[in-house]
C-alpha positions in Angstrom: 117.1 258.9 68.0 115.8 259.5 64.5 113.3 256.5 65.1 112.3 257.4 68.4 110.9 260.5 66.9 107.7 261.4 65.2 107.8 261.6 61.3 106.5 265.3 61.4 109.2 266.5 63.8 111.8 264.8 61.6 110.8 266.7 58.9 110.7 270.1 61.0 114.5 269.3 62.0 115.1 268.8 58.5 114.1 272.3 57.3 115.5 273.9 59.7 119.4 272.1 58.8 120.7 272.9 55.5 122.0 269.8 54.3 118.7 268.4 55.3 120.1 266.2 58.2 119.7 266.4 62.1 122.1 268.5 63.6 123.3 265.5 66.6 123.7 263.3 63.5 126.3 265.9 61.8 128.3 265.8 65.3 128.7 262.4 65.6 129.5 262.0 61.6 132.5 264.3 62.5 133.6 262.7 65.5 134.1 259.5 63.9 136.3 260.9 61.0 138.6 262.5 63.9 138.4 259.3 65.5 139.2 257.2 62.5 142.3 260.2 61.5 144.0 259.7 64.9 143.8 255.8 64.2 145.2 255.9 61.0 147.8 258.3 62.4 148.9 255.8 65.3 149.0 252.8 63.1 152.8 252.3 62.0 153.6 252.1 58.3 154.3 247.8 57.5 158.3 247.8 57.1 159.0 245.3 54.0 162.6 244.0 55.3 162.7 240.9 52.3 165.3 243.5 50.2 167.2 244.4 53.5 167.5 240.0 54.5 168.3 239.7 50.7 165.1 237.2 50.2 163.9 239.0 46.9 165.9 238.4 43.2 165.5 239.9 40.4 165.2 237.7 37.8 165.9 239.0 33.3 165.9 237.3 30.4 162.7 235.1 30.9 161.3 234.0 27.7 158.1 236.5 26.6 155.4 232.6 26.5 156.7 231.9 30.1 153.8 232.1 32.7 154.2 232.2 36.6 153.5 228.8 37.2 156.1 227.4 35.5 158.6 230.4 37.2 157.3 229.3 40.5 158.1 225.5 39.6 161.6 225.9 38.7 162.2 228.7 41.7 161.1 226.3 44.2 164.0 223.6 43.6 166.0 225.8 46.1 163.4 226.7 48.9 159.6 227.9 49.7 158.6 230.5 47.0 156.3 233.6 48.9 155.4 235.5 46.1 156.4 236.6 42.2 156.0 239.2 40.2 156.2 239.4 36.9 156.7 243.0 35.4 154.6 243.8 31.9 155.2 246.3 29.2 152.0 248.4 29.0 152.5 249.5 25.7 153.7 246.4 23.5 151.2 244.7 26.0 153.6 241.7 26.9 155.6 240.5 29.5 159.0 242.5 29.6 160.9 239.4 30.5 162.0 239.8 33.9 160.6 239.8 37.5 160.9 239.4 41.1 161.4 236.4 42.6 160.6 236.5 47.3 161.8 233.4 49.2 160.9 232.8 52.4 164.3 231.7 53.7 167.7 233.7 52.3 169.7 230.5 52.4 167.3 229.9 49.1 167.9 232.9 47.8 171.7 232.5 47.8 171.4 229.1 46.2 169.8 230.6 43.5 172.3 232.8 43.0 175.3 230.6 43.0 173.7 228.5 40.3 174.0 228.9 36.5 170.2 228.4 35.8 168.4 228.3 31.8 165.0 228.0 31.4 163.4 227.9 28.0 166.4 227.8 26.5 167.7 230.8 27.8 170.3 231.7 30.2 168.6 233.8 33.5 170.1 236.6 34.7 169.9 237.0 38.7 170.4 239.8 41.1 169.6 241.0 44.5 166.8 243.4 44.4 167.4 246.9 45.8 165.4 249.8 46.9 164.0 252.6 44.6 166.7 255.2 44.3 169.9 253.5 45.6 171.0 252.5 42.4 172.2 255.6 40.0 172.4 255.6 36.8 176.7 255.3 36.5 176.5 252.5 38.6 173.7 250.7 36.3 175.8 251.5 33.2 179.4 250.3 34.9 178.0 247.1 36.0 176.1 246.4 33.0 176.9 245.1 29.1 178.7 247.3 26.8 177.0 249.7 24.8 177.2 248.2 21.4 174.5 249.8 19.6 176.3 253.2 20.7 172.9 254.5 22.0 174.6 257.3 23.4 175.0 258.7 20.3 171.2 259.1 19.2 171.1 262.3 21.5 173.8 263.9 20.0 172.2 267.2 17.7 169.2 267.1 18.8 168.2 270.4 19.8 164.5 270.9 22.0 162.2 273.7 21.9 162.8 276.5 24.6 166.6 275.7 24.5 169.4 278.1 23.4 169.8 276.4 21.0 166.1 276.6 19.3 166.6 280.4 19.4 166.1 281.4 15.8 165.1 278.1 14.8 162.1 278.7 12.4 158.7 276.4 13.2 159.3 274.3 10.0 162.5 272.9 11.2 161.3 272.3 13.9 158.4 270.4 13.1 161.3 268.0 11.0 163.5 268.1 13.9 160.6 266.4 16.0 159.9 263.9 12.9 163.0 263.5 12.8 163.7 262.2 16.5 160.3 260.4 16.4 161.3 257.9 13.4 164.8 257.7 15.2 163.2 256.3 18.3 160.6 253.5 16.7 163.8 252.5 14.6 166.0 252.0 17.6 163.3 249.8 19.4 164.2 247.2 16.8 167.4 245.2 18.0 169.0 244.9 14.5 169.2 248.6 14.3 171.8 250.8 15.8 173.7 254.3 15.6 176.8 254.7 13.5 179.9 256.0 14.8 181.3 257.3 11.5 178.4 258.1 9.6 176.2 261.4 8.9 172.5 262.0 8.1 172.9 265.6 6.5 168.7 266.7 6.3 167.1 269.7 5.7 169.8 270.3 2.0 168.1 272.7 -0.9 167.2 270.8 -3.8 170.4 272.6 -5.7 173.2 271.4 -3.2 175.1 268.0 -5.2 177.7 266.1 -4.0 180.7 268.1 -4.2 179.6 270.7 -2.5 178.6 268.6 0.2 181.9 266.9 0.1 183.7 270.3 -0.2 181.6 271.3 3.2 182.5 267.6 5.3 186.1 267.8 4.2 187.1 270.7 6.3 186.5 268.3 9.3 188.1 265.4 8.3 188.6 262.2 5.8 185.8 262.2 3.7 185.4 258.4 2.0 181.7 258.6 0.3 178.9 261.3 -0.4 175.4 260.3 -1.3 172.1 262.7 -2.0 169.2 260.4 -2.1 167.5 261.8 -5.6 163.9 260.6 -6.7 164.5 258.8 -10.2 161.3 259.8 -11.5 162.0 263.4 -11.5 165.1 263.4 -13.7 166.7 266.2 -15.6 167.6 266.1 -19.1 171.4 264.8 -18.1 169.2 261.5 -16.2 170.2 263.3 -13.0 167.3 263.0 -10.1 166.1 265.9 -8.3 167.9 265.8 -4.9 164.7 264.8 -1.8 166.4 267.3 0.4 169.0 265.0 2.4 172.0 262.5 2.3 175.1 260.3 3.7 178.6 261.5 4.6 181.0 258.7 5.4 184.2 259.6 7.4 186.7 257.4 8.1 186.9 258.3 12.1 184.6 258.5 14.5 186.3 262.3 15.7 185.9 263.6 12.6 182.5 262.7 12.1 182.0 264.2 15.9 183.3 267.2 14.7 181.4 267.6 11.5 178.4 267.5 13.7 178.6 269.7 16.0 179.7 272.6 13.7 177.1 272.1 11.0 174.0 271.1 12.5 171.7 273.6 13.2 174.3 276.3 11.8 172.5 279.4 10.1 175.3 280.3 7.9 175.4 277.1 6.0 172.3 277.2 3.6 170.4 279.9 5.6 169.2 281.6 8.8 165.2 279.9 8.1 166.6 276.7 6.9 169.6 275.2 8.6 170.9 271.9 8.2 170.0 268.8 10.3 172.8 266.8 11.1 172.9 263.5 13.2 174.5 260.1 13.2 172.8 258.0 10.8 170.8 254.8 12.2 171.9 251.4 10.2 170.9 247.7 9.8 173.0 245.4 10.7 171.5 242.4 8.9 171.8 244.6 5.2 175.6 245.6 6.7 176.5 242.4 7.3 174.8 241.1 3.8 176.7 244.3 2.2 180.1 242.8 3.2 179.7 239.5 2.6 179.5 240.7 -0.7 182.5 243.1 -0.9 184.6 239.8 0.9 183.3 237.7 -2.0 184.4 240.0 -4.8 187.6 240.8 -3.1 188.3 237.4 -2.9 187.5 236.9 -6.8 189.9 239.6 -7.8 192.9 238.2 -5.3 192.1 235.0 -7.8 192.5 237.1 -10.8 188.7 236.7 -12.1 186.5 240.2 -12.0 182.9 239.6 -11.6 181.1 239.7 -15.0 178.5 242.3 -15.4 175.1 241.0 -16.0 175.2 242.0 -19.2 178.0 239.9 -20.3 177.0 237.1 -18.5 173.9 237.2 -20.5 175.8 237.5 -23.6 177.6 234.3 -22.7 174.2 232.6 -21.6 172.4 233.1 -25.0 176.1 232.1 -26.9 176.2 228.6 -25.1 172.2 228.0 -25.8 173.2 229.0 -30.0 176.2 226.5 -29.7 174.0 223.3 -28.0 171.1 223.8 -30.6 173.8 223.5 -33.2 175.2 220.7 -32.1 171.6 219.3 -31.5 171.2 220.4 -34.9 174.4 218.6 -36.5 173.3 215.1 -34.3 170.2 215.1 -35.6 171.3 215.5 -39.2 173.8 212.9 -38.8 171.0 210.7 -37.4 168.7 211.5 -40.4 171.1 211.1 -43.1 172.2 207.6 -42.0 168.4 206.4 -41.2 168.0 207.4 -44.8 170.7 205.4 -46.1 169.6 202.3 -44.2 166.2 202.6 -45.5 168.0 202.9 -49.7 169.7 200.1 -49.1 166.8 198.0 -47.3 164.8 198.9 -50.2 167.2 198.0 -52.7 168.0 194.5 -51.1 164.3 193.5 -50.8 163.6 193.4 -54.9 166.0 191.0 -55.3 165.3 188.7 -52.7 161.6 188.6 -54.0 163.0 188.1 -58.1 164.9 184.9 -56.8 162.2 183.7 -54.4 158.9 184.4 -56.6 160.3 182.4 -59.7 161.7 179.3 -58.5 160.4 179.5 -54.8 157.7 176.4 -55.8 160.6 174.4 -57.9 162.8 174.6 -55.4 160.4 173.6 -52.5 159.4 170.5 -54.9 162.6 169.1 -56.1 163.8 169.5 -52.1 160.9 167.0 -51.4 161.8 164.4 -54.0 165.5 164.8 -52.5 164.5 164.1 -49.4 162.5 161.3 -50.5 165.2 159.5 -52.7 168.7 160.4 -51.0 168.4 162.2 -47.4 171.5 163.9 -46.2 172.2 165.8 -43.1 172.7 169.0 -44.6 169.3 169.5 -46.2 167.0 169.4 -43.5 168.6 172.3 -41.9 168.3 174.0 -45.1 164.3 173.3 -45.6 164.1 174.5 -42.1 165.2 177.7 -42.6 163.2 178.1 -46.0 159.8 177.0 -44.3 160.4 179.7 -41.5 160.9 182.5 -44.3 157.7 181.4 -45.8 155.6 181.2 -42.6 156.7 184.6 -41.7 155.8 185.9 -45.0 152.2 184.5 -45.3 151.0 186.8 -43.0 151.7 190.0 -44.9 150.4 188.5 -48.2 147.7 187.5 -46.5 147.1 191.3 -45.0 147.5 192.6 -49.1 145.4 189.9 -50.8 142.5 191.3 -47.8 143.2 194.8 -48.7 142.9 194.4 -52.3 140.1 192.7 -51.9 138.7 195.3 -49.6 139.6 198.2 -52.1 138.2 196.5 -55.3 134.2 195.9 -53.3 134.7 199.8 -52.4 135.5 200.7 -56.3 132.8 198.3 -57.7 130.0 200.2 -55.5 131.1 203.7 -56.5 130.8 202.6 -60.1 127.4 200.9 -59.3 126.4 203.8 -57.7 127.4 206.4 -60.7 125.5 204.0 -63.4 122.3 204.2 -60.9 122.7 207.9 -61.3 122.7 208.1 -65.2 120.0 205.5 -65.1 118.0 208.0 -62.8 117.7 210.7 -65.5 118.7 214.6 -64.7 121.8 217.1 -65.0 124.2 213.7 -65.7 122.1 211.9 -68.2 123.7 213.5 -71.3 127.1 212.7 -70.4 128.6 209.9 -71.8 128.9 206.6 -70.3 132.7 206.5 -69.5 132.0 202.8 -68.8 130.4 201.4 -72.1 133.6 203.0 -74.3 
């Protein structure tokens, strides 16, 4: 109708309207939203019936890298795969490690089930999926594992603001108390980690409370076996005793004690005082350093059962440094032995070698000759062997006179130039030419 119409009487209807539109234009606006309201009103809400036929699983323990390809792969072994949904963690931003799994037909879904399935080396975990809100939480804890990091325990003395409980309670402790249940839960998120059943985190102590008062307080409750105030070393007294950081270990030796403990002296004014009252909760531990701790205690035990105590590090220092003295020494004694009889090789070697020369150097030429006119006149089997062995002798001996009869030759040419050199000098005039000629004596 709007185009039908002139520009200028457009406008008019427009002044005349509020919201600047035609008034037939506003009507038909708001029949169509009725209209579209009774539509949605008539239109029946899509019943999902897949849980009710038992079609959908629900599938834990996927491996974190697995991607929904290879889920649908492995799924569709047993039957036509509709859809699956794998469920993320928001917060750690990674896949949780389960999901739902829809088939199209139940007589897949139920061979699924009856089969032991791993993928990525991990054993799956199927289930029929159920609606929200038929499950409660009993039944999920029944059904399920046990409980073996004894998470029901983390609640236990932890007291919330607006309670009973927090009347009293000044704002300092409970700022700690709120610390303190935060670090609790980011420790707990770690698998290795989990609450003791016998052992006590006493906070919140004054910096004058030691251990045997602390022991003295625990006793009443039960079997105390150790007591520990974590003290900052740097801080020490003048007995070497640290200044206490305000909170420590109680050990019982069962579980109902420690129970016990707990519940009467957290959070109890009459202890240190009405503004600061202790903080008292089950301590959280790690079982990789537990496990490491008594593989060490096993160890010992089992040295003392053989009748040997473990050495301190002291004496097996002692011992270290005592076998090093006692191999040098011996390196020592070796090494003299060594030197002494080189030395008396090398006297006698020297003492041998004169003699042979005084018999060789005299008669060495007689003897060659009157071997030659033997051998010349009378031959006999014996004395060639004998030349033999005096020609080898000589040849290996030529060499080294030889080498001396160079040197001395060498040595002699050096001398004659430094003395030609020093007459040159005196000849020359200067400081040395009133000295005396050492040479013309």
């Amino acid at each position: 109708k709007q185009e039908e119409e002139d520009e200028g009487e457009g406008e008019e209807d427009g002044e005349e309207n509020e919201g600047g539109e035609p008034e037939e234009e506003q009507e038909e606006e708001g029949d169509e939203d009725s209209e579209a309201e009774d539509n949605q009103a008539t239109i029946p809400k899509r019943e999902y019936n897949d849980i009710k036929e038992g079609r959908t699983l629900f599938v834990n323990n996927i491996p974190f890298d697995a991607e929904k390809d290879d889920l649908e792969e492995v799924f569709s072994a047993f039957g036509e795969v509709r859809y699956i949904r794998m469920l993320m963690d928001h917060e750690k931003d990674r896949p949780k490690g389960s999901a739902f799994v829809q088939f199209k037909e139940k007589k897949a879904a139920d061979a699924c089930l009856a089969e032991n399935m791993n993928f990525g080396g991990r054993d799956l975990i199927l289930k029929r999926a159920v609606e929200k809100g038929t499950i409660t939480p009993t039944e999920l804890t029944s059904g399920g594992k046990k409980d073996n990091r004894n998470l029901h325990l983390a609640m236990e003395g932890v007291i919330k603001e607006g309670t009973k409980a927090a009347e009293g309670v000044s704002k300092s402790d409970m700022m700690k108390r709120k610390l303190a249940l935060e670090s609790k839960k980011k420790k707990l998120k770690n698998l290795k980690h989990f609450v003791s059943t016998d052992r006590l985190c006493v906070r919140n102590m004054p910096s004058t409370f030691n251990e045997t008062e602390l022991k003295k307080l625990m006793s009443k409750y039960g079997h105390v076996t150790q007591v520990k105030i974590m003290r900052d070393i740097k801080q020490a007294n003048s007995q070497g005793v640290g200044k206490s950081r305000g909170f420590g270990f109680v050990q019982f030796s069962k579980h109902a004690a420690a129970l016990a403990a707990l519940r009467a002296v957290n959070n109890n004014p009459d202890v240190f005082s009405a503004l600061k009252r202790p903080i008292v909760d089950f301590s959280i531990e790690n079982s990789t350093i537990l496990k490491a701790r008594d593989k060490k205690v096993s160890r010992n035990e089992g040295e003392s059962e053989k009748g040997e105590r473990k050495k301190s590090f002291k004496q097996r220092w002692q011992e270290r440094r005592q076998s090093i003295k006692e191999k040098k020494s011996k390196e020592g004694k070796k090494e003299e032995i060594t030197s002494e009889v080189k030395s008396a090789e090398n006297s006698s070697s020297k003492k041998k070698k004169p003699a042979k020369k005084a018999q060789k150097k005299p008669g060495a030429k007689p003897k060659q000759q009157t071997v030659q006119a033997e051998d010349k006149a009378t031959p006999t089997p014996a004395e060639p062997a004998a030349q033999v062995t005096k020609k080898k002798k000589t040849r290996s001996e030529r060499p080294a006179k030889k080498q001396k009869r160079e040197k001395d030759e060498v040595e002699e040419k050096q001398f004659q130039k430094l003395v030609s050199n020093y007459k040159n000098r005196l000849e020359g005039g200067g400081q040395a030419a009133g000295f005396k000629k050492w040479y013309e004596e």
